[in-house]
C-alpha positions in Angstrom: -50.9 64.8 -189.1 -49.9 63.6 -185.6 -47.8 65.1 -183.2 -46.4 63.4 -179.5 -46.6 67.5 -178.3 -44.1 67.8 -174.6 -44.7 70.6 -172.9 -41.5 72.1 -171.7 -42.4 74.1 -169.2 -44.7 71.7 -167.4 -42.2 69.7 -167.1 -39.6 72.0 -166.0 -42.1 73.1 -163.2 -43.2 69.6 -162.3 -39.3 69.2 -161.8 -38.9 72.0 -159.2 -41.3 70.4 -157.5 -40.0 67.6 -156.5 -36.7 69.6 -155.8 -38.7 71.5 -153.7 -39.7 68.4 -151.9 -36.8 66.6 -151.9 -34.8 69.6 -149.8 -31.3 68.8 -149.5 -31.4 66.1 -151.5 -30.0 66.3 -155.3 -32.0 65.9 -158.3 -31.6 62.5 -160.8 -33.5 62.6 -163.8 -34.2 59.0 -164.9 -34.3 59.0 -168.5 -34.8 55.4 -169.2 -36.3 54.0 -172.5 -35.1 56.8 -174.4 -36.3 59.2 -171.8 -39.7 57.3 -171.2 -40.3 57.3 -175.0 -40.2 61.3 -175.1 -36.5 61.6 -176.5 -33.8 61.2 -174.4 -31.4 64.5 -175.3 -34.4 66.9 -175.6 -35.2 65.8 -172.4 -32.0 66.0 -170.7 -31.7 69.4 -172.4 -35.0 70.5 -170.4 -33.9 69.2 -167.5 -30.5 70.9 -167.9 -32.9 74.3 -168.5 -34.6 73.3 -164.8 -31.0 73.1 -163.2 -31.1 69.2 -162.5 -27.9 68.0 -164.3 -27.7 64.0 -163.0 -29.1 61.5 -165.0 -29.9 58.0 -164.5 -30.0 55.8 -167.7 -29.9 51.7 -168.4 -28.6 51.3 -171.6 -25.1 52.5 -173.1 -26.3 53.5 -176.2 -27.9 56.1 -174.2 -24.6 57.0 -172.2 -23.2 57.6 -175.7 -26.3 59.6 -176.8 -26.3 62.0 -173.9 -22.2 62.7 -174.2 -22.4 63.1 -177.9 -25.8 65.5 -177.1 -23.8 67.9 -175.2 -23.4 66.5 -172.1 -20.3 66.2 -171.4 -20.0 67.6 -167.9 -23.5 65.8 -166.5 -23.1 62.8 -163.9 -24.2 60.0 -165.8 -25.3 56.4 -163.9 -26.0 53.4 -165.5 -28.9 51.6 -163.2 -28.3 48.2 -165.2 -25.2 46.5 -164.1 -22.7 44.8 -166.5 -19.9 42.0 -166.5 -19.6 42.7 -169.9 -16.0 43.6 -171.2 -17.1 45.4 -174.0 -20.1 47.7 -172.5 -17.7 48.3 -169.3 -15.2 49.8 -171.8 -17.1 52.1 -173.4 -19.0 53.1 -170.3 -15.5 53.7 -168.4 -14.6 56.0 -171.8 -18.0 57.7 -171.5 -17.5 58.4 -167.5 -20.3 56.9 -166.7 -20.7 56.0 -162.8 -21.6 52.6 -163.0 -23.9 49.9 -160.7 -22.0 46.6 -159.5 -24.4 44.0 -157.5 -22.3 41.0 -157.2 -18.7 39.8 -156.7 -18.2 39.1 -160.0 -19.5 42.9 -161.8 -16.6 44.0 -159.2 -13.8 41.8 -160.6 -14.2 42.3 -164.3 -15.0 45.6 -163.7 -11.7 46.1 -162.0 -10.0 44.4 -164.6 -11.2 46.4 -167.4 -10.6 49.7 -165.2 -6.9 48.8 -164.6 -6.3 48.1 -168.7 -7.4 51.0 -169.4 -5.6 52.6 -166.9 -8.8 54.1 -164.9 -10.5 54.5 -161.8 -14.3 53.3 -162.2 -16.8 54.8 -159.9 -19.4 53.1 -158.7 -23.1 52.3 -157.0 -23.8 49.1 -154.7 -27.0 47.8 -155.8 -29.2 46.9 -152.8 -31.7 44.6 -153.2 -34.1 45.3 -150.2 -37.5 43.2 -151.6 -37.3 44.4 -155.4 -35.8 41.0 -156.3 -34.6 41.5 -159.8 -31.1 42.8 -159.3 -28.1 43.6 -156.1 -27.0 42.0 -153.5 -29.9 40.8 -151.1 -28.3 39.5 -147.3 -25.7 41.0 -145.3 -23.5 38.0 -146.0 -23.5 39.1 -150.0 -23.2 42.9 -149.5 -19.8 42.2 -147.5 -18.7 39.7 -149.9 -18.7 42.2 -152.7 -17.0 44.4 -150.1 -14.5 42.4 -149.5 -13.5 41.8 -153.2 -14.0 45.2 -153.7 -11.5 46.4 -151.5 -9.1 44.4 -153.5 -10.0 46.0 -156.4 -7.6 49.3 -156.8 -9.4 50.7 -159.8 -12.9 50.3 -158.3 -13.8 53.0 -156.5 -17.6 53.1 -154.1 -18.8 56.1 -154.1 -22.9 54.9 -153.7 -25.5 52.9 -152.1 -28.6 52.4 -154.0 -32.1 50.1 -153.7 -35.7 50.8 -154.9 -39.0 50.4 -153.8 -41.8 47.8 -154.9 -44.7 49.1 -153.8 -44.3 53.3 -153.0 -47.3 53.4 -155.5 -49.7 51.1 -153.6 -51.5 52.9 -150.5 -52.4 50.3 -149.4 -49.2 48.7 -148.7 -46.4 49.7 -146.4 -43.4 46.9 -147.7 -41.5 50.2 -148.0 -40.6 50.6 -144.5 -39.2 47.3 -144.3 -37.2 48.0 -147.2 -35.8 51.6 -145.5 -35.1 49.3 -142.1 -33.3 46.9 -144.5 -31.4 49.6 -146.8 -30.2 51.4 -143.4 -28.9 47.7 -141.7 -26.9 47.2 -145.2 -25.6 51.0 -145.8 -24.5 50.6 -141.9 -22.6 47.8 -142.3 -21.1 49.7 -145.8 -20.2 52.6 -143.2 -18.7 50.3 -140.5 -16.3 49.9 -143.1 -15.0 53.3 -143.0 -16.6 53.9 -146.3 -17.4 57.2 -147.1 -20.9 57.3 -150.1 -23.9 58.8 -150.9 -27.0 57.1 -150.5 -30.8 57.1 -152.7 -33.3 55.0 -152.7 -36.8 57.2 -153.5 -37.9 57.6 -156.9 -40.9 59.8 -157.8 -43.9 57.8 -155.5 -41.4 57.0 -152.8 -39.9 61.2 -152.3 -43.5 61.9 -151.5 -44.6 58.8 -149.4 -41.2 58.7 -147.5 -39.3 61.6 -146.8 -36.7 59.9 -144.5 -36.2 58.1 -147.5 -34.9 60.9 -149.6 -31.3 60.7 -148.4 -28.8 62.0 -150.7 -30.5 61.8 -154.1 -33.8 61.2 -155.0 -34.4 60.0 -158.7 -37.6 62.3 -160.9 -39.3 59.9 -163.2 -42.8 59.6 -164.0 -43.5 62.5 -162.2 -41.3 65.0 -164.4 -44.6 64.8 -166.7 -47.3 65.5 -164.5 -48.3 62.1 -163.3 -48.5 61.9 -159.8 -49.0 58.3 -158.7 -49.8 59.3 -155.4 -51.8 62.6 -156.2 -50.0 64.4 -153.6 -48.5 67.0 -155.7 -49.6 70.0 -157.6 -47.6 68.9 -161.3 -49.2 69.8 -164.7 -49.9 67.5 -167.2 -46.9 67.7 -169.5 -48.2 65.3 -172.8 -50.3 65.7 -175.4 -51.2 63.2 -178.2 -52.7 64.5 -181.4 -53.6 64.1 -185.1 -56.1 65.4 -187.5 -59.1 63.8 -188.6 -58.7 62.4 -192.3 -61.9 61.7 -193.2 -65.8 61.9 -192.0 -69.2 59.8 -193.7 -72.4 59.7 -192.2 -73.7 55.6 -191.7 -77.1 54.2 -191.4 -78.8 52.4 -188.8 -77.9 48.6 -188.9 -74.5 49.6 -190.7 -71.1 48.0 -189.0 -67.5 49.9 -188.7 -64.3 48.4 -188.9 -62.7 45.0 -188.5 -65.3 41.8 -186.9 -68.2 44.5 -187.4 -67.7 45.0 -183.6 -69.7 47.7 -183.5 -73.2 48.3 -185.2 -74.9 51.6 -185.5 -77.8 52.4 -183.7 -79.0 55.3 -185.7 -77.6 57.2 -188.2 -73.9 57.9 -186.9 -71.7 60.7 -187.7 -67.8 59.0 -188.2 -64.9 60.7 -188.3 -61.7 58.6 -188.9 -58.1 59.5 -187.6 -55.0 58.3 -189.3 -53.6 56.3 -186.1 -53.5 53.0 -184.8 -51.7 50.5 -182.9 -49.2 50.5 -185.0 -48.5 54.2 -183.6 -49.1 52.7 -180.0 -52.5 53.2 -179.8 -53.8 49.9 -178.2 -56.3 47.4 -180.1 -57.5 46.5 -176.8 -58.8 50.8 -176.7 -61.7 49.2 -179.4 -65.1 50.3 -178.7 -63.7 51.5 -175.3 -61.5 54.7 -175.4 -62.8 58.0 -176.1 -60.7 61.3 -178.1 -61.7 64.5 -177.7 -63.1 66.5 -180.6 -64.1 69.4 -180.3 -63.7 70.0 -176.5 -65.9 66.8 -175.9 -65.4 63.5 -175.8 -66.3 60.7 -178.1 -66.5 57.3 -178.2 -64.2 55.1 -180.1 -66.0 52.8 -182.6 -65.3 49.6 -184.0 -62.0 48.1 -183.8 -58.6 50.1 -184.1 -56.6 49.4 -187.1 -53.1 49.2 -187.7 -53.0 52.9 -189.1 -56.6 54.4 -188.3 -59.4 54.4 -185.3 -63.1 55.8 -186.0 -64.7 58.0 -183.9 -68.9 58.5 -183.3 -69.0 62.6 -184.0 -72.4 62.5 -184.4 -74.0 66.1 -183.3 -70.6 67.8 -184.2 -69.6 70.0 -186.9 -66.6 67.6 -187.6 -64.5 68.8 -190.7 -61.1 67.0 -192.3 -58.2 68.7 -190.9 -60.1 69.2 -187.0 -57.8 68.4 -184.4 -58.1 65.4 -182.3 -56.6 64.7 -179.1 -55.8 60.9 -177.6 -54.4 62.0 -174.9 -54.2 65.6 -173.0 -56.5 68.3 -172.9 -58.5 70.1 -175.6 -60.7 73.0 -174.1 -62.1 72.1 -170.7 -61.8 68.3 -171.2 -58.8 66.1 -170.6 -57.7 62.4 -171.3 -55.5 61.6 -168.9 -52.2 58.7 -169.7 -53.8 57.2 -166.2 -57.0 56.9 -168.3 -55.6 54.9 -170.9 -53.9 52.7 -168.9 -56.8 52.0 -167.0 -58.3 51.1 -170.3 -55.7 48.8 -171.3 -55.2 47.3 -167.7 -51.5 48.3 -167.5 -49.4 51.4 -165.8 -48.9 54.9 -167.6 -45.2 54.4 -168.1 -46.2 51.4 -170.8 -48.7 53.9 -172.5 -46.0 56.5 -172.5 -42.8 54.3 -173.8 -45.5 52.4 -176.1 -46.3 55.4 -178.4 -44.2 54.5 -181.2 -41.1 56.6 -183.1 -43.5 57.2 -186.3 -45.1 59.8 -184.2 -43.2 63.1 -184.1 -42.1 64.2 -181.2 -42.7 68.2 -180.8 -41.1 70.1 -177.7 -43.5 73.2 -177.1 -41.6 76.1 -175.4 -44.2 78.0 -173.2 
């Protein structure tokens, strides 16, 4: 009765689109949190259909997903550097290009490479203002060089940073981090090594084309958000169910849990069998709207673990309707930027958040 519906070729479009943009640049599709809670092999598999064949990943288990998924010949890298034996075997066994952002993800990594008898290939994480991971001053970049160069089974074959704030107009941080990720790559190149270089992800391709360098990395906007609105991408997600019930209250009568919301008049209510535990938020109580109907209407009362109630008063509601929580029915639309504006977070939480008990469906158009 609910349905987490992908549409393919949105997304496949949105995609050439930013390959369009970037220009010379390759394609990375970042297919994080289990390819931002959409299914991580169906999505590479779409992405494969739109001829972008990198992916960027943080976890091994989903290294291991993507080979087993048919992958086999993709270039796989793992953003989240490790100094851990066990995950640096199987990613070495996997052929995974791997991230190193300190002296030390160098020298195990080397050590683990030459047991096995491989070559590992390999990022430099740049940390340019992000502050969460890689190397941060001149002084630690050639550190890691140096023990690097020592390292016969630890090959560089990247540069990489990211921005903080490519999202926020109203900021220009970014092109301090570009002066600061061209002084460290330099000194990289003064060293007579020969790498590619990325930095812009989705926001950042648009707001700074010098940025663009040798990859660029398609997230968010691989389903239609745009953070910056400068691009013509189509909404790839819809999130539906079917309404399970309908009754007609009174004036003075109260719906749900803490009788947070009272009826004013006689009130049409139709109830649909999701909740927060499906990942739609508590905090979306007597706040959201669904659309029914091609219109919108309000939420009511509090959401439930398993079921939210909708005011369809003036509508010929029936059990079995559609519903949609997010995406467009008819001429309306509810937009993931909507409901993150509701819950006072970013779309890629509302995205991951929507939870594995609602089936994921990959429309073909």
């Amino acid at each position: 009765m609910k349905a987490y519906v992908v549409d393919s070729a949105a997304v496949r479009s949105n995609l050439q689109i930013l390959k369009d943009r970037a220009g010379s640049a390759v394609l990375w599709a970042v297919l994080k949190g289990d390819g931002y809670g959409l299914g991580l092999v169906q999505m590479a598999a779409i992405c494969r259909e739109a001829g972008v064949t990198h992916f960027a990943v943080t976890e091994v288990s989903e290294v291991s997903r993507l080979r087993a998924g048919g992958f086999q010949d993709c270039d796989i890298l793992m953003l989240r550097p490790t100094a851990d034996a066990g995950e640096l075997t199987q990613l070495l066994n996997l052929g995974a290009i791997l991230t190193v952002s300190s002296q030390n993800d160098a020298a195990v990594l080397n050590g683990v490479a030459e047991k096995l008898g491989m070559q590992a290939q390999v990022h430099i994480k740049i940390d340019t203002g992000m502050n969460r991971i890689g190397v941060r001053t001149e002084e630690e970049l050639s550190a890691v060089l140096d023990v690097a160069a020592k390292c016969p089974h630890v090959r560089i074959t990247g540069a990489l940073t990211h921005f903080a704030t490519a999202d926020v107009p109203e900021s220009d941080f970014g092109g301090e981090q570009i002066a600061r990720f061209e002084r460290m790559t330099a000194l990289m190149r003064a060293r007579g090594l020969n790498f590619e270089r990325h930095a812009a992800a989705s926001a950042a391709a648009v707001r700074y084309p010098q940025a663009r360098y040798d990859r660029v990395r398609a997230g968010i906007v691989m389903y239609g958000i745009d953070p910056l609105g400068q691009l013509d991408v189509r909404p790839a997600l819809r999130w539906t169910t079917r309404v399970s019930y309908v009754k007609t209250i009174e004036s003075g009568d109260t719906v749900s849990y803490g009788r947070r919301f009272t009826a004013a008049r006689p009130t049409r209510i139709a109830t649909l069998p999701v909740g927060y535990a499906d990942g739609y938020r508590r905090s979306f109580s007597n706040r959201a709207q669904v659309l029914l109907h091609g219109r919108r209407v309000p939420v009511v009362g509090s959401v439930c673990m398993d079921q939210v109630m909708v005011d369809a008063t003036g509508l010929d509601v029936q059990m079995g309707d559609e519903a949609v929580l997010l995406g467009r029915q008819g001429e309306e639309e509810i937009s993931c930027c909507e409901l993150a504006q509701l819950d006072g977070t970013i779309p890629y939480e509302i995205m991951t958040g929507i939870s594995a008990r609602v089936p994921r469906v990959y429309e073909q158009q």
